[in-house]
Backbone as a ProteinNet text record, in pm:
[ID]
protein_1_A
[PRIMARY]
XXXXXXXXXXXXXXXXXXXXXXXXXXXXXXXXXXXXXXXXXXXXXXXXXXXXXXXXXXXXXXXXXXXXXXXXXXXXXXXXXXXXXXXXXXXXXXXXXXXX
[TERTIARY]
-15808	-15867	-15869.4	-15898	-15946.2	-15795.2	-15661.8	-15524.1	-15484.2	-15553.8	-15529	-15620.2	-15713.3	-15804.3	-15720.8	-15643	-15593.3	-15446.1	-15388.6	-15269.2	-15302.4	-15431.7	-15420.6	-15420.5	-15525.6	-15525.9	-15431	-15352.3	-15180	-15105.2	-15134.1	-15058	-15106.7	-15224.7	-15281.1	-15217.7	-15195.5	-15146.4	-15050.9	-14925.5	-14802.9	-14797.2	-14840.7	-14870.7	-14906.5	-15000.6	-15060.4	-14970.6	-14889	-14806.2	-14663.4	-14627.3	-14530.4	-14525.8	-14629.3	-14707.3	-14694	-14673.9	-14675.4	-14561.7	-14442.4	-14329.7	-14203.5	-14117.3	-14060.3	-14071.1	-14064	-14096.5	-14026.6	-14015.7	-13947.2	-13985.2	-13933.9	-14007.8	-14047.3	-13957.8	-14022.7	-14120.8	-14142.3	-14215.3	-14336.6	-14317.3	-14470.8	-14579.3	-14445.8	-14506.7	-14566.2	-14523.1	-14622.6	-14753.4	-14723.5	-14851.6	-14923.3	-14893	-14971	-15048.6	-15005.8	-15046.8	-15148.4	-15129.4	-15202.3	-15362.7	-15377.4	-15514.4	-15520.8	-15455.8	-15539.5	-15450.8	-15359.5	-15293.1	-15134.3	-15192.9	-15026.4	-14987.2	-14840.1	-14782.9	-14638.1	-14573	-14431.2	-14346	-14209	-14127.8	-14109.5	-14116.2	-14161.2	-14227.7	-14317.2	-14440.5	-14444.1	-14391.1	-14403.3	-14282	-14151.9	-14029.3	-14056.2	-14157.3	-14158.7	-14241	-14358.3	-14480.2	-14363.5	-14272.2	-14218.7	-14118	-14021	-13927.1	-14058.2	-14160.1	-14229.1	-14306.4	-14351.5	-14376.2	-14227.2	-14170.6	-14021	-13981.4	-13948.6	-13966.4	-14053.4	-14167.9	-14282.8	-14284	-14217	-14184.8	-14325.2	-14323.5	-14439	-14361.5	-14240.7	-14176.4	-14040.4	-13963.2	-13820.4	-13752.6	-13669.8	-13591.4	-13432.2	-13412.5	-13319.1	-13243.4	-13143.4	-13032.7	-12956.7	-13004.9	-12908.4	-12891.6	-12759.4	-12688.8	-12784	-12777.2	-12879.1	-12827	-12703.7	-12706.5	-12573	-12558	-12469.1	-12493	-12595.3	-12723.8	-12764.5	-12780.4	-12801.1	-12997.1	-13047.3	-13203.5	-13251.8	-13345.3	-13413.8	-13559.7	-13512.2	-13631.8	-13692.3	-13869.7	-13910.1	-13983	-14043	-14108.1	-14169.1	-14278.5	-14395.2	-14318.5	-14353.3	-14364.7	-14474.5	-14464.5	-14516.2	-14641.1	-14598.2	-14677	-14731.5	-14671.2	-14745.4	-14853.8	-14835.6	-14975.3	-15070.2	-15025.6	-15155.3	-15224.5	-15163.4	-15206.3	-15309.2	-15252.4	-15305.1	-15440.1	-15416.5	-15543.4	-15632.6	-15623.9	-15721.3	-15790.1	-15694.2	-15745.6	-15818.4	-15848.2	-15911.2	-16058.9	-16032.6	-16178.2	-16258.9	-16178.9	-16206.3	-16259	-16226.4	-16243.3	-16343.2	-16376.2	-16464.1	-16592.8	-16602.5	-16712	-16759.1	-16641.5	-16684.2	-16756.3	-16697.5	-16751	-16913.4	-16903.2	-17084.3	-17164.1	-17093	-17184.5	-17184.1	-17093	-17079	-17157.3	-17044.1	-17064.5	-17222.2	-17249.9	-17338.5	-17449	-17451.9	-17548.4	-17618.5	-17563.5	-17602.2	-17600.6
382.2	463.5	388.6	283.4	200.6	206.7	186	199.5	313.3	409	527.3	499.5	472	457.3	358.5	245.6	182.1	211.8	313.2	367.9	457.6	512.4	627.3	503.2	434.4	272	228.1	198.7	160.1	257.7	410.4	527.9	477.2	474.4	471	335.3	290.3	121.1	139.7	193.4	203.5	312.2	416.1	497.6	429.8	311.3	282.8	157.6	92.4	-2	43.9	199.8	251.2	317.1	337.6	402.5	305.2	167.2	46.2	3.5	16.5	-43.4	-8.8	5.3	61	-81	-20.9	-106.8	-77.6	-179.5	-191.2	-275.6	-223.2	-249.6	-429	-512.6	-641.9	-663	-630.1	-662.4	-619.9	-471.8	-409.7	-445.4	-490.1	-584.3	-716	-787.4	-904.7	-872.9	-781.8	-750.4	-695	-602.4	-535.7	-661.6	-772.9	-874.3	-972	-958.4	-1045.6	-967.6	-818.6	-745.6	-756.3	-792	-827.6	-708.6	-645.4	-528.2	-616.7	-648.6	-655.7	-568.5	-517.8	-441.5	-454.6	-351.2	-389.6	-307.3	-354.8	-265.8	-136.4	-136.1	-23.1	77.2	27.2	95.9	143.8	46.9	72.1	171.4	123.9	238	395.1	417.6	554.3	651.5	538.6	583.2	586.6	490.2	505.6	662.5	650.6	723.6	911.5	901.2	1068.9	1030.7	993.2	957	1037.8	990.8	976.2	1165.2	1194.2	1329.8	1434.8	1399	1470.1	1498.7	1442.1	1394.7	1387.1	1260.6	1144	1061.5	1002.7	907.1	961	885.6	920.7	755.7	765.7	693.8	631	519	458.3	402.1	361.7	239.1	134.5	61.5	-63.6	-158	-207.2	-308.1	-463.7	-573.5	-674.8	-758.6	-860.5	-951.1	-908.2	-835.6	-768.7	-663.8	-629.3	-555.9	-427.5	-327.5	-221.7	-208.1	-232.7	-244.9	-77.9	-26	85	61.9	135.1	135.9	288.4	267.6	345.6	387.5	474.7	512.5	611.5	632.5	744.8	873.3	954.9	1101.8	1196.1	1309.6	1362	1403.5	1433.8	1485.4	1373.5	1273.1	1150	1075.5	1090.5	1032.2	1177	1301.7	1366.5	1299	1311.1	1254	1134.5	1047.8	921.4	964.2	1031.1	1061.6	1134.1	1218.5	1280.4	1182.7	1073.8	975.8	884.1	835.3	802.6	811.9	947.3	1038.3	1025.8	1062	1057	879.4	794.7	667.6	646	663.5	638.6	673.9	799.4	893.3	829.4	749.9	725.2	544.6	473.3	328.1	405.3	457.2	491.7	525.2	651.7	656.6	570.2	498	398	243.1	168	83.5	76.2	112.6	56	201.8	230.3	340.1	435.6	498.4	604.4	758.6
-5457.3	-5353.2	-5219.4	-5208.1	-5084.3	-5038.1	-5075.6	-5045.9	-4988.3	-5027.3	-4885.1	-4825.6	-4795.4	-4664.9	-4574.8	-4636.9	-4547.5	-4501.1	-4544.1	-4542	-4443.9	-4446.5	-4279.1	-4145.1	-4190.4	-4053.4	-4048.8	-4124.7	-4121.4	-4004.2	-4056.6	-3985.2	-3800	-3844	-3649.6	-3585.6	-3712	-3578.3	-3571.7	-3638.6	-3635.1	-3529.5	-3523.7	-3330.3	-3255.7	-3231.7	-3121	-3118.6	-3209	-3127.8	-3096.9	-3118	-3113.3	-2949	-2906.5	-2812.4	-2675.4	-2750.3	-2628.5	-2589.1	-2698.8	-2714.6	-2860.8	-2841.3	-2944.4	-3050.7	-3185.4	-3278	-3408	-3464.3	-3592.2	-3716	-3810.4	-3983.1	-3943.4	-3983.8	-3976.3	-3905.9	-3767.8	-3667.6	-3650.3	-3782.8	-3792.2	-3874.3	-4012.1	-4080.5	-4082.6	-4016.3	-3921.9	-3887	-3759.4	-3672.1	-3770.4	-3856.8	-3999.1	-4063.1	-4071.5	-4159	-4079.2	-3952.1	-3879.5	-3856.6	-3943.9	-3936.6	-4070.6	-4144	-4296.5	-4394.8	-4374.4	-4444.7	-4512.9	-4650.4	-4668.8	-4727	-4683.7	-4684.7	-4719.8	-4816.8	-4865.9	-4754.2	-4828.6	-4728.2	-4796.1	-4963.2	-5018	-4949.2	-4942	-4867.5	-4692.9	-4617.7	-4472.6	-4470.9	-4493	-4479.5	-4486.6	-4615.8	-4656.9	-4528.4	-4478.3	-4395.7	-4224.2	-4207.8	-4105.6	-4112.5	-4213.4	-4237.8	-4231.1	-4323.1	-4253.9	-4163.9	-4073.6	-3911	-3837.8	-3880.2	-3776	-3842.3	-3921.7	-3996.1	-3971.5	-3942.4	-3894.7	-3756.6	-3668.2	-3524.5	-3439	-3538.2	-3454.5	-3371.1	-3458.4	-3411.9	-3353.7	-3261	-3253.3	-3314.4	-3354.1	-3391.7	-3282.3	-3298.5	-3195.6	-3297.5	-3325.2	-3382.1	-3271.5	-3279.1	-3204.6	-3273.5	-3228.1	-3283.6	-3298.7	-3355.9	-3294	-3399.2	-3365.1	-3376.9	-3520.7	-3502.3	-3552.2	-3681.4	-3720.9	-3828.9	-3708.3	-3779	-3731.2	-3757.1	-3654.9	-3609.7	-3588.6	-3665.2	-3658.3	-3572	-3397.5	-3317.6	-3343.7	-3317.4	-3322.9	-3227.2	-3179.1	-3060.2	-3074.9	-3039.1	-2999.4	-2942.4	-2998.3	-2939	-2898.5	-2757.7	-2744.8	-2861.8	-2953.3	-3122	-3120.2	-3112.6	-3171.4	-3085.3	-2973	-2851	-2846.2	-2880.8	-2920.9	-3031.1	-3116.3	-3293.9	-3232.7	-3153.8	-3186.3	-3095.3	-2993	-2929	-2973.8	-3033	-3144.3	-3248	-3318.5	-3402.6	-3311.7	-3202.2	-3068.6	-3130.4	-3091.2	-3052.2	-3206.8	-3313.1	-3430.9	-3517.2	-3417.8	-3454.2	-3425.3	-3245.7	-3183	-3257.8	-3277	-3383.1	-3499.6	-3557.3	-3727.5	-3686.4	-3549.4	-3560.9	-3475.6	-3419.4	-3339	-3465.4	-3578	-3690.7	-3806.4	-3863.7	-3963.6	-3908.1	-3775.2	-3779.2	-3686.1	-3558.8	-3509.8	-3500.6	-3650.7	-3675.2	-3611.3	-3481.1	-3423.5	-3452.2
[MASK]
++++++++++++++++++++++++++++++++++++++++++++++++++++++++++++++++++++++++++++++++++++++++++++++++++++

């Protein structure tokens, strides 16, 4: 159970660092790891691949180093999404964390 709770927080960081800069699997997985989420590629691919399906994300291919690099980037859909999850965050740390 606690693995989907952290699989929707997964979803929001992967918008909000998609939102800043286009981004890709290795690189998410890092920054994913540096908040305490480890994460497979099992696992991140599937959540990127329906993001990108859902058209949260748009998808880029560039070349890099001679390996074909999957960029990802925020969409219109997807900076609503994330702004709604905003508002919806904001709400749950005022009532959970600092008990208002």
């Amino acid at each position: 159970m606690i693995k989907d709770f952290f699989l929707g927080f997964i979803r929001i960081h992967i918008l909000h660092h998609a939102s800043k800069e286009p981004v890709f699997g290795t690189e998410l997985m890092e920054e994913l790891a540096r908040h305490g989420y480890k994460i497979s590629c099992g696992t991140l691919y599937p959540i990127l691949h329906r993001l990108h399906n859902d058209g949260y994300l748009v998808l880029k291919k560039e070349n890099v180093g001679g390996k074909i690099r999957k960029y990802y980037r925020i969409t219109a859909k997807g900076k609503n999404a994330l702004q709604e999850c905003r508002h919806k965050i904001q709400e749950l740390i005022n009532e959970v964390v600092e008990g208002k």
